[in-house]
C-alpha positions in Angstrom: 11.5 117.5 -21.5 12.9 115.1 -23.2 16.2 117.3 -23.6 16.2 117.6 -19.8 16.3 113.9 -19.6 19.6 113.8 -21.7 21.6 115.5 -20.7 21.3 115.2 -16.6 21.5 111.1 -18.2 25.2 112.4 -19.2 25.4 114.0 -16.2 24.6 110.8 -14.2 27.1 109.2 -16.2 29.7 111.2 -16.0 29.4 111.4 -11.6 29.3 107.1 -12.2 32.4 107.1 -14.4 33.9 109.2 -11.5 32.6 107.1 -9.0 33.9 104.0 -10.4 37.2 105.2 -10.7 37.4 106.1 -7.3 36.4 103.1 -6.2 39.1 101.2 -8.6 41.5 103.3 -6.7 40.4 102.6 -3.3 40.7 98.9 -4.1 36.6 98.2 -4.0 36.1 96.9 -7.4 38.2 94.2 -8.8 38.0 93.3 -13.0 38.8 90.1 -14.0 37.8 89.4 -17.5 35.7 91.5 -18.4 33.5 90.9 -15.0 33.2 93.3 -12.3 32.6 92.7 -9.0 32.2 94.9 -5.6 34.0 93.6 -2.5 35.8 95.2 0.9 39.8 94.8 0.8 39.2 93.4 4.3 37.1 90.5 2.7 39.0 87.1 2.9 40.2 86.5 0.1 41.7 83.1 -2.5 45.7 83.6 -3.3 46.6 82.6 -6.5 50.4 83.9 -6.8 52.4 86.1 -5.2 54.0 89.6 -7.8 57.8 89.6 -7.4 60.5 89.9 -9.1 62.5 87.0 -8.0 62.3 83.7 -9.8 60.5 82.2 -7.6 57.7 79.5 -8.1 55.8 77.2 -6.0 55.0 73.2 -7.4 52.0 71.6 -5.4 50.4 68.8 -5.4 46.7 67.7 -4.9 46.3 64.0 -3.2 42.7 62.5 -2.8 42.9 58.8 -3.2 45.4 56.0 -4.5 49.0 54.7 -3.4 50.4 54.0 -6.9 51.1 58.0 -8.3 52.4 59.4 -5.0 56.2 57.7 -4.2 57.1 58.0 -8.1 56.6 61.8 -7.9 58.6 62.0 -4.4 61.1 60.0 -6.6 61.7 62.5 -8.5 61.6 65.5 -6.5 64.5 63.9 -4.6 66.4 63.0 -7.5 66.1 66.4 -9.3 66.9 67.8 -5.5 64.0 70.3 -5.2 63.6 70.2 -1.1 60.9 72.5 -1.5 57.5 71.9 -2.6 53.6 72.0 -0.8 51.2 69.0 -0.8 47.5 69.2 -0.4 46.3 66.3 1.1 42.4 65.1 1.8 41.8 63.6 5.6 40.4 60.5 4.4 43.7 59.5 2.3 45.6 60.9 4.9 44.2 58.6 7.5 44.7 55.7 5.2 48.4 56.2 3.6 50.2 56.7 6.9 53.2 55.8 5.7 53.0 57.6 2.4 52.5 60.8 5.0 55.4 60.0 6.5 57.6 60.1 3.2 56.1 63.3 2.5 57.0 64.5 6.1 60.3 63.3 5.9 61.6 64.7 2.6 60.8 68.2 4.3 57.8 69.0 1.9 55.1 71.3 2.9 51.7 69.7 4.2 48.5 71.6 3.4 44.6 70.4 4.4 42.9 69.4 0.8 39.4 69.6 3.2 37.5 66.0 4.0 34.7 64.9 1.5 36.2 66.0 -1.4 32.7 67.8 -2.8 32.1 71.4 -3.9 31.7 73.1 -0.7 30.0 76.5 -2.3 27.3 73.8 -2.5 27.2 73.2 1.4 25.4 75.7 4.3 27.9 77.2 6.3 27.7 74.4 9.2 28.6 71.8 6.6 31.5 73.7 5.5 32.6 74.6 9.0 32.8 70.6 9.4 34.4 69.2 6.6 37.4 71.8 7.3 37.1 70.9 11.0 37.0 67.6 10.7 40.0 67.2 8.2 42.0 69.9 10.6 41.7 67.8 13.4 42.7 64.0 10.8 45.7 66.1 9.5 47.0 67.1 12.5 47.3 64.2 14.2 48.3 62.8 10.8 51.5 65.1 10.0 52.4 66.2 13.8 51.3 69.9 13.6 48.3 71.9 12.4 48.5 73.1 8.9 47.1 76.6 8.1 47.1 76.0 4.2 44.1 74.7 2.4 43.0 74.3 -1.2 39.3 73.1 -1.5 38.3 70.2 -3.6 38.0 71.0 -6.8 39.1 74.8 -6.0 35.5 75.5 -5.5 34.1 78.5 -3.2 32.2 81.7 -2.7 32.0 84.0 -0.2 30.8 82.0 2.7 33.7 79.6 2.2 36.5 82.1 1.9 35.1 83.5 5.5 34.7 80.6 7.3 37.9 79.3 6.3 39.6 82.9 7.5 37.1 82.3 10.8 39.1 78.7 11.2 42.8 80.5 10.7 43.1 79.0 6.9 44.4 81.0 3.8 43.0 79.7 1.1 45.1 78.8 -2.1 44.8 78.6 -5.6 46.8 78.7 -8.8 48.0 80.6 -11.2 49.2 77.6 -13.7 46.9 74.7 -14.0 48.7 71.6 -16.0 45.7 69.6 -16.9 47.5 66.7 -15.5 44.7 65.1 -14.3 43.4 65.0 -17.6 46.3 63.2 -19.0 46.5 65.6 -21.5 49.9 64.0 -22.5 53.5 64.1 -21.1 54.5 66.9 -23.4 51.3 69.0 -23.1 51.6 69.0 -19.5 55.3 70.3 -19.7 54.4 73.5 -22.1 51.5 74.2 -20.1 53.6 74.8 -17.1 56.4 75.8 -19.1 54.4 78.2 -20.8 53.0 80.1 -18.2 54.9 79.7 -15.1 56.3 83.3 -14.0 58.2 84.9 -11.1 55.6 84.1 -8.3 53.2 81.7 -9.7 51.8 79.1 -7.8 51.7 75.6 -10.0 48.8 73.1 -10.0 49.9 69.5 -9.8 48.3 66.4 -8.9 49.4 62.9 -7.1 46.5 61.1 -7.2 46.4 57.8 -8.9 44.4 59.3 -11.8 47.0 61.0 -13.1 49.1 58.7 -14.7 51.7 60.8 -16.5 52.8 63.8 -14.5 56.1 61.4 -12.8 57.0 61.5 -16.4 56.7 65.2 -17.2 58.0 66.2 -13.9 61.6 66.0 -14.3 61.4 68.1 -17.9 59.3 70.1 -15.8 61.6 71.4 -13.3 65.0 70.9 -15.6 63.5 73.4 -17.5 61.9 75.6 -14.9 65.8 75.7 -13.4 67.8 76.4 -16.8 65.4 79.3 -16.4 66.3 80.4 -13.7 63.6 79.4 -10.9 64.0 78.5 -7.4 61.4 76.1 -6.2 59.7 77.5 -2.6 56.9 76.4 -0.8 53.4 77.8 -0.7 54.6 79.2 2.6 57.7 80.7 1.5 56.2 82.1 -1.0 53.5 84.2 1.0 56.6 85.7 2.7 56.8 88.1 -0.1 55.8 91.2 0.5 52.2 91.1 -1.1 50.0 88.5 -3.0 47.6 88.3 -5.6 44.1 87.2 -4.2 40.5 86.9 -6.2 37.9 87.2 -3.7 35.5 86.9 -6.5 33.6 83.2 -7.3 35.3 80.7 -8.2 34.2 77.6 -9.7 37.5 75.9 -11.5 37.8 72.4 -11.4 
């Protein structure tokens, strides 16, 4: 009896082995690692860079309070002439730096929503979360002149719920792919070879331009004068996505 048991358990193995693989192929489970996890393709979905081959790359910048961080970094995107670039801003500063808005606007720089309350909003029910996106969709609008269809979530939290209402509200939801620490003042050089490092064709950079980040208008400029004598055009998140595919995570995310 016990024989029977073995070998229809390598039996069972074997039909799961085949079934997983099937399902890899079918694009049903997704690995990221180490961890599995089961999802649709048609689920919405995070984007977190975009595969190409062109040298293409994507600097964007987080803003949820402060007026002191902000012009210096506009500084010096117009000085090292990169016309494209995507900021994230939260409703509340956006209601309250009107002018900084404008300057943004002006330069030609991408606006994205950065939500309202900036709080984890996997920790919200679903009418919560419908509001705070909502409510900063209708701030930013009025703020920048047009309704933005971009948002990353504070702290890059979500789950499931999130991604979907988001999708529901006409929102793709984006990531990164190279996080510089920056707002952890890590130190000017630290932040450079962290971007440095692991910026590739595609990738979507994390940046801040809040006033607690104090040095990133100083690694900025070594930042993109080397990202160029690499090579690298500088797009917006937008552009970007007008590659033919992207690289989503539909999975949990809880970076900070």
């Amino acid at each position: 009896m016990n024989y029977f048991y073995v070998v229809n358990g390598k039996k069972v193995k074997q039909y799961l082995i085949i079934f997983v693989a099937v399902l890899f192929a079918a694009g049903i489970i997704y690995a990221e690692k180490g961890n599995i996890s089961v999802f649709s393709q048609n689920e919405p979905a995070a984007i977190y860079s975009v595969p190409t081959e062109k040298k293409l790359i994507a600097l964007t910048f987080d803003i949820s309070w402060g007026d002191k961080r902000a012009e210096p970094i506009l500084k010096v995107l117009e000085d090292k002439g990169v016309k494209n670039a995507t900021f994230f801003l939260s409703s509340p500063w956006a209601k309250g730096h009107q002018k900084i808005v404008d300057k943004i606007k002006e330069a030609g720089y991408e606006i994205g929503s950065h939500g309202h309350k900036h709080t984890n909003y996997s920790g919200l029910n679903d009418e919560e979360i419908r509001k705070q996106i909502q409510t900063a969709h209708q701030i930013l609008s009025e703020a920048i002149g047009k309704e933005p269809n971009l948002i990353r979530l504070p702290n890059g939290d979500f789950d499931k719920r999130v991604l979907k209402i988001a999708d529901d509200l006409n929102y793709k939801v984006i990531q990164w792919d190279t996080d510089s620490l920056d707002w952890k003042n890590i130190g000017t050089d630290n932040i450079v070879s962290r971007v440095i490092d692991k910026a590739h064709p595609g990738d979507i950079v994390l940046l801040h331009a809040s006033d607690s980040v104090k040095q990133t208008h100083e690694a900025l400029p070594v930042i993109i004068d080397r990202l160029k004598d690499a090579g690298y055009e500088f797009v917006t998140v937008t552009q970007l996505l007008e590659q033919t595919q992207v690289s989503k995570r539909p999975v949990e995310d809880k970076t900070t």
